[in-house]
C-alpha positions in Angstrom: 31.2 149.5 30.7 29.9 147.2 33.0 26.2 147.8 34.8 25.8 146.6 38.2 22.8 144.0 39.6 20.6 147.3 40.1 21.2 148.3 36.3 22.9 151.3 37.2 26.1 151.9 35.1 29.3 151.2 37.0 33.1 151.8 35.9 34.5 148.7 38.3 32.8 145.4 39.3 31.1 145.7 42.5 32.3 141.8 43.3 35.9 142.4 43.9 38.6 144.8 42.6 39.4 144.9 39.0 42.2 143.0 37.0 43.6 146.5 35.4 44.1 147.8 38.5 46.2 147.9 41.7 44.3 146.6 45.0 43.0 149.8 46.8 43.6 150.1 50.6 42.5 152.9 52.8 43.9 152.8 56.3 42.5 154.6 59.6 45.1 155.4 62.2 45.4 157.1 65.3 48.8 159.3 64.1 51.0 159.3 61.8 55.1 160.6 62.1 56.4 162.8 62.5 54.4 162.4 65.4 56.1 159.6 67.7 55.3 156.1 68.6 54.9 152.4 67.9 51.9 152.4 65.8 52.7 155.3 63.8 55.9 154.3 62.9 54.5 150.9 61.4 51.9 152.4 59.9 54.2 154.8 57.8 56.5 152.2 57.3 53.6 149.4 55.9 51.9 152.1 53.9 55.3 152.4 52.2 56.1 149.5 51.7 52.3 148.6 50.5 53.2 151.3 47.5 56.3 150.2 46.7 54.4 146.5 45.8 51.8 148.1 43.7 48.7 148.4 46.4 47.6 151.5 46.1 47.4 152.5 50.0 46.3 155.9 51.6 45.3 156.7 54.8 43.2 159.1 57.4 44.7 160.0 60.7 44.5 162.7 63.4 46.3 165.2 63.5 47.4 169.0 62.0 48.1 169.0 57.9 52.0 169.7 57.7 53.1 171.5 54.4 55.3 168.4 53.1 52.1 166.0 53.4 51.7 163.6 50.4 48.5 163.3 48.6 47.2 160.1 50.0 47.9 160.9 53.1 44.8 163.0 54.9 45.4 164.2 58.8 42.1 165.6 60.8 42.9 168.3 63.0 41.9 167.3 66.9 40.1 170.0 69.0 40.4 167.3 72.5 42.2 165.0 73.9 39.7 162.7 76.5 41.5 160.5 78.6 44.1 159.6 76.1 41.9 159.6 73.0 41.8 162.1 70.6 38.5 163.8 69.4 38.8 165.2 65.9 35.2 167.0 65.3 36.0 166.6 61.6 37.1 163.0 61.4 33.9 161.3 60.4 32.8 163.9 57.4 37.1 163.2 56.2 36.4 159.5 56.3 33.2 159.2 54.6 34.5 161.7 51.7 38.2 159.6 51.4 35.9 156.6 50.7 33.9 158.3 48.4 36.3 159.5 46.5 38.9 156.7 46.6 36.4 154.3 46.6 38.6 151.2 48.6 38.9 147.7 48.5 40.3 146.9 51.9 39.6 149.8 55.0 42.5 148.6 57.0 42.0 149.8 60.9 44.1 150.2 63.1 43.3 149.8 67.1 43.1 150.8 69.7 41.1 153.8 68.1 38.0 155.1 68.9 38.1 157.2 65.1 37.7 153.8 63.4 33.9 153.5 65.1 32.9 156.2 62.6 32.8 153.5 59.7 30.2 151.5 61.8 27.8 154.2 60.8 28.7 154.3 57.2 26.9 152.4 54.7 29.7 153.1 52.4 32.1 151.7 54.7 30.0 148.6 55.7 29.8 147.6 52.1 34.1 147.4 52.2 35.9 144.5 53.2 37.5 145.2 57.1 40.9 144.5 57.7 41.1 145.3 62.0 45.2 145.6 63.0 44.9 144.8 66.6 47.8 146.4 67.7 47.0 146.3 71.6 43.9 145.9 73.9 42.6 148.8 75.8 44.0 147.9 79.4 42.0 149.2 82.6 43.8 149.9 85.8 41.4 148.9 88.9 41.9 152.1 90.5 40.7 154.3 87.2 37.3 155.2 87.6 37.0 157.8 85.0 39.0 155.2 82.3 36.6 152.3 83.8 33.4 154.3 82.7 34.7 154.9 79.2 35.4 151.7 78.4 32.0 150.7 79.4 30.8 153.2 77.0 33.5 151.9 74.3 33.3 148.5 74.6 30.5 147.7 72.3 31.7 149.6 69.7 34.4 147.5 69.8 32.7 144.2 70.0 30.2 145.9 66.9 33.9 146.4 64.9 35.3 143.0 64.7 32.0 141.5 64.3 32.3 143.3 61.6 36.0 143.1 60.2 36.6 140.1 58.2 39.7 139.0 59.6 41.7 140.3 62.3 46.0 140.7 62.2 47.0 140.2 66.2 51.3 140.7 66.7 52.5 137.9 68.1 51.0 134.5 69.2 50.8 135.5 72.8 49.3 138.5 72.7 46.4 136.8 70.1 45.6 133.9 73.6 45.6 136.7 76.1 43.5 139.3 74.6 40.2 138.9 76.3 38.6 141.0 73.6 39.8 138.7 71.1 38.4 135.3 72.3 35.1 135.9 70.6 36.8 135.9 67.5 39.6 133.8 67.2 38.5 131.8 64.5 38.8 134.7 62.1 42.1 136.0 64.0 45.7 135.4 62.2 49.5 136.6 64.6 51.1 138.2 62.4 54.2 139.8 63.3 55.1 143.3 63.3 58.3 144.5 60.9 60.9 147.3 60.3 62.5 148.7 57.4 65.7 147.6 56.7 68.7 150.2 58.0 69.7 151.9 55.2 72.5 153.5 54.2 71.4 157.2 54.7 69.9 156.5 57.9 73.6 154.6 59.3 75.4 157.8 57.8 73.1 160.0 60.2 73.6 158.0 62.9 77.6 158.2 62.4 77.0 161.8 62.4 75.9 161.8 65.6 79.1 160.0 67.1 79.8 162.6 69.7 77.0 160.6 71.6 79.4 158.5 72.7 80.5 161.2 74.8 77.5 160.2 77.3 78.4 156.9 78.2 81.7 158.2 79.6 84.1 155.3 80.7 81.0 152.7 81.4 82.1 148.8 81.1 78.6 148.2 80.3 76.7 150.4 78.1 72.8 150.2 78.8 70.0 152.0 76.5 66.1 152.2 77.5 64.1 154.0 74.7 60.6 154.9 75.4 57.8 157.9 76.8 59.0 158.5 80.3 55.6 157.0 81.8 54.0 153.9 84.4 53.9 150.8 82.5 57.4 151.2 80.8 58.9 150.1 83.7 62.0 152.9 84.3 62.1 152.6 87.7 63.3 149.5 87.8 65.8 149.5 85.4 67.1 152.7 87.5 66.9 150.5 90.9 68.5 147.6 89.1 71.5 149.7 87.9 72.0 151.2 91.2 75.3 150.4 93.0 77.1 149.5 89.8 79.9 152.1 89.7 80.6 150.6 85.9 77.7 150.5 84.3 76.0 153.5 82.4 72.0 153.9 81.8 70.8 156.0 79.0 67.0 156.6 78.8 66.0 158.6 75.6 62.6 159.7 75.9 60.4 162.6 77.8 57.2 162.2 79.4 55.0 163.0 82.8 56.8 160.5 85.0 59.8 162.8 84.6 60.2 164.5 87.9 59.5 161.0 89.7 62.4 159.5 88.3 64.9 161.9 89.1 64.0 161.9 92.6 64.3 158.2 92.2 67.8 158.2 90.7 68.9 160.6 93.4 67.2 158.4 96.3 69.5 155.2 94.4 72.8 157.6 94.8 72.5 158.3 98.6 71.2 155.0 99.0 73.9 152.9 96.8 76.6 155.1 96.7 75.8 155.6 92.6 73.3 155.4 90.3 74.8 156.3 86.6 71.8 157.1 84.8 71.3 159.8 82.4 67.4 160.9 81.3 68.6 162.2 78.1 65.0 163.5 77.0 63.5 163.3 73.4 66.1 163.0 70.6 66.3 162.5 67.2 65.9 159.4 64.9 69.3 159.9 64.3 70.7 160.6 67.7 68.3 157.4 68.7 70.3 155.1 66.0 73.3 156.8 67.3 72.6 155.8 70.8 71.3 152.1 69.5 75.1 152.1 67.8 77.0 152.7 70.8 75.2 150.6 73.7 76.1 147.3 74.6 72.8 145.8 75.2 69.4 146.7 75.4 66.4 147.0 78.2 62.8 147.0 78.4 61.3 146.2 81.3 57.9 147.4 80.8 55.1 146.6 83.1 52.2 146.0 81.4 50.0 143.9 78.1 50.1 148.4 77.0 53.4 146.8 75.8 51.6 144.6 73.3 54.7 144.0 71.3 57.4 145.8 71.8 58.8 147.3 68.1 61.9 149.2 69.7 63.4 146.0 70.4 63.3 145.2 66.7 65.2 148.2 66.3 67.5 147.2 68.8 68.1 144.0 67.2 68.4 145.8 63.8 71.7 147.3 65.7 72.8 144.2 66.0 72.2 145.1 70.3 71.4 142.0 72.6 68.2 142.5 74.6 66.9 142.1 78.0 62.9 142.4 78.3 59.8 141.8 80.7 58.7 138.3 80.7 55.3 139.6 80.9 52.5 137.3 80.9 50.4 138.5 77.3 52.7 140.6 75.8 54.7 139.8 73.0 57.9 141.1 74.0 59.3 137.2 75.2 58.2 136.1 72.2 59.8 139.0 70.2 62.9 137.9 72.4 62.8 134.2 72.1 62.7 134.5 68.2 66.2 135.8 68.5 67.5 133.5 70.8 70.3 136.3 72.4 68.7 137.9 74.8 67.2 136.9 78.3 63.5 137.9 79.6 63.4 138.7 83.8 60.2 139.3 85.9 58.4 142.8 85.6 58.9 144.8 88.5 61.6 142.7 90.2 64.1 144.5 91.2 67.0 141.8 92.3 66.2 139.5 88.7 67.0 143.0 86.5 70.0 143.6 89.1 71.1 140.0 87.9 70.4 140.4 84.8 72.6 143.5 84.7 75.5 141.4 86.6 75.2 138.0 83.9 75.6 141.0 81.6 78.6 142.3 82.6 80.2 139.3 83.4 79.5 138.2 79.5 80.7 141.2 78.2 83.2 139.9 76.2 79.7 137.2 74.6 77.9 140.4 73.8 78.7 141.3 70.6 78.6 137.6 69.4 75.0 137.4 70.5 74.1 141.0 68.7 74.9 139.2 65.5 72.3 136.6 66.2 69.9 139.1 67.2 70.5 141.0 63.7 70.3 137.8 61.7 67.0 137.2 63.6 65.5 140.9 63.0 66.6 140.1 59.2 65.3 136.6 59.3 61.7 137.6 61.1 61.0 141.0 61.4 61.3 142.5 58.2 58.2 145.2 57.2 58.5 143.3 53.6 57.5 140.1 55.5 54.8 141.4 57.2 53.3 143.4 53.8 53.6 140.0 51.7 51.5 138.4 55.1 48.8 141.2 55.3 48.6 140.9 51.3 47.4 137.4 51.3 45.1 138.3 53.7 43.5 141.0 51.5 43.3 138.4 48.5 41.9 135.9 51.1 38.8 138.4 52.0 38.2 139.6 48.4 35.3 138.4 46.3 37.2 136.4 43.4 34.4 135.9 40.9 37.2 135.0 38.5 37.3 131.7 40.6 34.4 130.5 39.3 34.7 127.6 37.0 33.6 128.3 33.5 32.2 125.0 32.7 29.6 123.0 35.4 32.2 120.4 37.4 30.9 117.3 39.2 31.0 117.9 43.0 33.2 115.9 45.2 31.6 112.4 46.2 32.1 111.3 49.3 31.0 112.1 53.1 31.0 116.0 53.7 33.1 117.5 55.9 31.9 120.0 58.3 34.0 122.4 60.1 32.9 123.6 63.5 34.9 126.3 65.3 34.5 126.0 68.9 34.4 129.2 71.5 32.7 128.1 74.8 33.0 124.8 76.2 29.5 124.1 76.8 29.7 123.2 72.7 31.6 120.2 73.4 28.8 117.7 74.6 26.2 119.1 72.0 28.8 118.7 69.2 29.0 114.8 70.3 25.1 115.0 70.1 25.2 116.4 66.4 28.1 114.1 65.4 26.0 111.2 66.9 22.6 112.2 64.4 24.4 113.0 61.3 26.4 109.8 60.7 26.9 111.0 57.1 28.9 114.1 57.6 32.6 113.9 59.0 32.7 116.7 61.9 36.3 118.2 62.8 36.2 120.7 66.1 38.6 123.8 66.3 39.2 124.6 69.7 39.1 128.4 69.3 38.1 128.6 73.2 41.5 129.9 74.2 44.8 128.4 75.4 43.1 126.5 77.9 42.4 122.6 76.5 38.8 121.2 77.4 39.0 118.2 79.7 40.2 114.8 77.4 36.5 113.3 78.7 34.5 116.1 76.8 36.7 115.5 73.6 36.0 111.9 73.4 34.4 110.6 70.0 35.7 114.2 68.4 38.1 114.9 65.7 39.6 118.1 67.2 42.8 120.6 66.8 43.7 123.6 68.7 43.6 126.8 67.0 46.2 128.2 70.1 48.4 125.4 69.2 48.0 125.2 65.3 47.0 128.5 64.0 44.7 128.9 61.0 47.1 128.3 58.3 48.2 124.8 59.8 44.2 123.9 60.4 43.1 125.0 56.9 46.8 123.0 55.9 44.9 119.7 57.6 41.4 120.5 56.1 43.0 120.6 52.4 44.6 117.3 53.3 41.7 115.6 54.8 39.6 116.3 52.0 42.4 115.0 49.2 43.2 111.5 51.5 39.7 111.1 51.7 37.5 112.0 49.3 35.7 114.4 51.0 33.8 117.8 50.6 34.6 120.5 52.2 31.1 122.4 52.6 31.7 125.0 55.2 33.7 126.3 58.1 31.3 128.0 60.9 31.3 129.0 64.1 29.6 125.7 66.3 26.8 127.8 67.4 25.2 128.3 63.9 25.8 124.2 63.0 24.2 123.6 66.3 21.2 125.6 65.3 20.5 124.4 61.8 17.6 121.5 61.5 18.4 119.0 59.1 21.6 117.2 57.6 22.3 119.6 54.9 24.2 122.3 56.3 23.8 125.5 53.6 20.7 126.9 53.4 19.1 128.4 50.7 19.7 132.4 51.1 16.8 134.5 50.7 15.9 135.7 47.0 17.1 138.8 46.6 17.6 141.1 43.4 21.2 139.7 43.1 20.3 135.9 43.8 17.9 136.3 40.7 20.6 138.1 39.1 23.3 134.7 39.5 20.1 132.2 39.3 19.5 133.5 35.6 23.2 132.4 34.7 23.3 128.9 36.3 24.7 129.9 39.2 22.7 128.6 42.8 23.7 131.1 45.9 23.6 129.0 49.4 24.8 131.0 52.6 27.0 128.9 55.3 25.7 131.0 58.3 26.6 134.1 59.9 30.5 133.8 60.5 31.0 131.0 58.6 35.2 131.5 57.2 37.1 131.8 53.7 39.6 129.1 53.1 42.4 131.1 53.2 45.6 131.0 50.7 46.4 130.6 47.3 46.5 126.8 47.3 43.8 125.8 49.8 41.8 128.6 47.4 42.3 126.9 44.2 41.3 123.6 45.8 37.9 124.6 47.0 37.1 126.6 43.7 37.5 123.0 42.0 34.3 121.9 43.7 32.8 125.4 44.7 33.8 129.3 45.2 33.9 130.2 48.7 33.5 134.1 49.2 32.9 135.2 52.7 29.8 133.4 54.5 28.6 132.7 50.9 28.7 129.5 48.7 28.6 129.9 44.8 27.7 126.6 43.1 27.2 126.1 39.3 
């Protein structure tokens, strides 16, 4: 039995998870299905796949118990719903006894979700690594005054949560650059997109079963599906207008929700107006009627309104189908990205009524092009969108955030000669000049800049006399990719990677500084081992490779440097 640094007897190490056992992941969600919806459907779907790979992964959501529940997975009954979020009384004393009792490597939280701020005030929680799932930002309409208040009230919770998380999964590229809340923290931020199941066999039998759904689209040239919660920002009204006057094309919409009524007396304003308006609200159905309906369509629509439509999952189902898509080329939102990844479908302006009623007409026109183009879009959900991608992704960035003491060379190696090389993440431009300065005064230290300001480049003037790279352009894995390579071509050290305003603020030449001597620090100090701490958001290298390099000359773990 191993004892921990406080010589109380402990069955695991408290440094990182143990060897003879699976990786331990504990996720907080909103929902989870049956209950319907983006999130929820991932969720299930990563959690599954997470099991199936050997990471033993459970989760707390809200929500009523349901008799076929599995063990792992613990719903928290909600007594209130306040505008939009739900208020489960019971969710904080459910959390703090799942960690307890499961006693997690990774709490895995998924936002927007105002449940996850409970962990804030756990010390049990704060002691876990925090993986935050950034699925969408909380988006305020100007004419909300209620919904402006409460985000006063929630913002800093927010701000207090990925301060704390230790890296942050965004779903696409574009929705990672527009995400205002995100900016602070881009430099511990990875895009990392969302993925499906594969269609199984079971699931295209149940669809197949559900044939007479054909039935709806009557004798339609063009066959157009819309999935989504009959609501604002999913943008229904103008696929309806859009469709209008096209006496051959049919529009299924398979969803129900409060914008309902409004859309029927839309759809019958489009008939007297136009002459026709084939559209059929066909209300909630069934996973299989929806795969049924996915089947028989010709192409698919989403022509949502908003960055609410962070990425835009249904139209990896659609692709799954092997369905062409059509989607909002929304400023923020991943859904042209999700459609530019396929390269068979076309994006249009939100909102604008003529480019969807073109859109509809290119369609028709290219009828003949359509199924040739679903094939691409199926290779490309195959290809890039796969839930088995995204687990293998999210894994690595588990290991990354893990404490590895195993990493720690057994016998003393000689450090790295040669000039250090210092790592400063940039987030606000006035950083620029003052990096100059501190370049300028510590000749003996190579200084490389990552723009992590946003996607915005600094004027070529400020960057003069500064090794730089974009993170918007690069991405983390490329930048730590040029570190690694730097370092080998070079000869140089790679000492720490920190946000600029802590290298900015540090006196001297020699950036780590002596942590304070705590119980543990006397703990390593007896065995050789000297504890220096790189600053407060100083970065792991992340991967396996880039890993093993810098545990040849030191083991990075968090903010903290271990050096024997």
């Amino acid at each position: 039995m191993l004892r921990n640094w406080w010589g109380q007897p402990s069955a695991e190490p408290l440094d990182g998870p143990s060897s003879q056992r699976p990786q331990r992941v504990l996720h907080v969600g909103k929902f989870y299905p049956p209950y319907r919806g983006g999130m929820e459907s991932f969720l299930a779907d990563l959690i599954e796949q997470q099991r199936a790979n050997g990471i033993d992964a459970r989760a707390v959501v809200h929500g009523d118990p349901l008799p076929d529940d599995p063990p792992w997975l613990i719903r928290v009954p909600v007594q209130i719903t306040l505008v939009f979020a739900p208020i489960a009384l019971g969710f904080p004393l459910a959390l703090h006894r799942a960690i307890r009792a499961f006693k997690p490597d990774v709490l895995h939280l998924h936002m927007p979700n105002n449940a996850a701020f409970w962990a804030l005030i756990m010390p049990a929680a704060r002691r876990i690594a925090w993986v935050t799932h950034w699925h969408s930002d909380v988006l305020i309409s100007q004419w909300d005054r209620v919904l402006q208040l409460c985000y006063q009230i929630y913002r800093p919770f927010e701000t207090k949560l990925l301060r704390q998380s230790a890296a942050i999964l965004a779903t696409s590229p574009p929705y990672m650059a527009a995400s205002v809340p995100l900016q602070r923290w881009l430099f511990k931020t990875l895009a990392i997109p969302l993925g499906l199941k594969p269609l199984d066999q079971e699931v295209l039998e149940q669809a197949q079963a559900e044939s007479p759904q054909l039935q709806l689209w009557g004798n339609a040239r063009l066959r157009v599906l819309s999935v989504g919660r009959l609501t604002y920002y999913k943008g229904f009204d103008t696929l309806i207008s859009a469709v209008a006057g096209f006496a051959d094309v049919q529009l299924i919409i398979a969803g129900e929700g409060e914008q309902r009524k409004e859309l029927e007396a839309l759809i019958a304003r489009e008939r007297d107006q136009q002459g026709c308006a084939n559209v059929l609200l066909l209300g909630q159905v069934s996973e299989a009627q929806k795969h049924a309906l996915f089947n028989s369509c010709d192409i698919f629509a989403l022509a949502s309104r908003e960055r609410t439509e962070a990425f835009g999952l249904v139209l990896i189902e659609a692709m799954q189908h092997g369905k062409p898509c059509i989607a909002s080329d929304l400023d923020g939102s991943g859904m042209s990205w999700v459609v530019g990844q396929s390269g068979s479908g076309q994006c249009y302006a939100p909102d604008q009524v003529q480019a969807w009623k073109e859109a509809i007409r290119q369609a028709l026109a290219a009828k003949a092009q359509l199924a040739e183009r679903g094939i691409a879009a199926q290779q490309a959900a195959d290809a890039y969108f796969t839930i088995g991608q995204c687990e293998r992704r999210i894994a690595e960035v588990y290991d990354s955030i893990l404490p590895a003491p195993e990493r720690l060379p057994a016998q003393p190696q000689a450090a790295a000669q040669g000039r250090p090389l210092q790592i400063a993440v940039v987030q606000q431009a006035a950083q620029w000049p003052l990096l100059r300065q501190w370049q300028a005064s510590h000749p003996e230290s190579l200084l490389l800049c990552v723009d992590a300001s946003g996607p915005r480049s600094p004027d070529p003037q400020v960057l003069a006399g500064l090794a730089h790279v974009s993170l918007a352009e690069l991405g983390w894995s490329d930048v730590v990719a040029l570190v690694q390579r730097l370092a080998g071509e070079q000869a140089l050290s790679a000492l720490s990677i920190r946000a600029a305003a802590d290298l900015l603020g540090e006196t001297g030449s020699e950036p780590p500084q002596a942590a304070p001597a705590g119980i543990w620090q006397r703990w390593l100090a007896r065995r050789g081992i000297r504890h220096l701490q790189l600053g407060r958001t100083a970065l792991q290298l992340r991967g396996e490779e880039v890993a093993a390099w810098a545990s040849a000359r030191h083991a990075l773990v968090g903010r903290h440097l271990f050096v024997r």
